[in-house]
N, C-alpha and C positions, 0 to 999 in steps of 0.2 A: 867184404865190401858192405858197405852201409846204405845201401838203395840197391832194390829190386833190379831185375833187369825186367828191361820196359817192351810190355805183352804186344804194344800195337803201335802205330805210327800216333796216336796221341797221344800215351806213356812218354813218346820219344820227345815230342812238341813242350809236353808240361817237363819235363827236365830244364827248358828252360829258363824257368822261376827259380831255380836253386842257382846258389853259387858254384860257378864252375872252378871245377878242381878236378883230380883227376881221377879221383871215382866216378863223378859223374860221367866225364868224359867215356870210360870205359863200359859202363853202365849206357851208354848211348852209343856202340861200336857194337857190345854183347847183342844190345837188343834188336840192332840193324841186321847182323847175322842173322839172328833169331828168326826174322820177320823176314828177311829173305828166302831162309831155307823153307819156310811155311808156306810163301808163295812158289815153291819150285824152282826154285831161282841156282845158280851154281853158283863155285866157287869163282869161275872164270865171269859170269855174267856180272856177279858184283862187282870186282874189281875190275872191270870193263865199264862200270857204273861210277868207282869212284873215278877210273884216269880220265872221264872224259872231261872235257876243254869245258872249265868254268872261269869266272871274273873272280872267285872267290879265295882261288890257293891256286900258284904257278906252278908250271911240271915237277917242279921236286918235290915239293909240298905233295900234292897227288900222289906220287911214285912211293913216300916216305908213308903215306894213308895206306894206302893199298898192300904195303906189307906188314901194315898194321891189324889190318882186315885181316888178310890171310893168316896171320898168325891167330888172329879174334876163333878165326874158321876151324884151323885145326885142332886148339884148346878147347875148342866147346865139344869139339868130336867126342872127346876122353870123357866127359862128365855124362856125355847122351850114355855109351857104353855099361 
């Protein structure tokens, strides 16, 4: 991957500015984990965080995130180890 994974919620925000593709994409999933587990946050909190009811992605869109996440979650386990 060719961008960092991003240290804090304004790493996340200046992702922004680049074109999105699917590194960055992943590079802004990495760093949400990231920044979750730092704040104490679980596996279940977060995606309890992505399903919930937004204007922005309908339930499958969410449901399709969220096993996105979780998979973000248990790949990152392997690299902490």
């Amino acid at each position: 991957m060719n961008y960092p994974i991003p240290a804090n919620p304004q790493e996340i925000v200046n992702l922004r500015q680049k074109p999105v593709n699917e590194e960055i994409v992943a590079a802004a999933i990495a760093g949400v984990v990231q920044i979750a587990r730092q704040q104490g946050q679980s596996l279940e909190d977060l995606t309890a965080e992505v399903l919930a009811d937004d204007s922005l992605l309908d339930y499958s869109q969410r449901r399709w995130l969220s096993e996105i996440v979780s998979d973000a979650w248990e790949s990152l386990l392997i690299f902490e180890i």
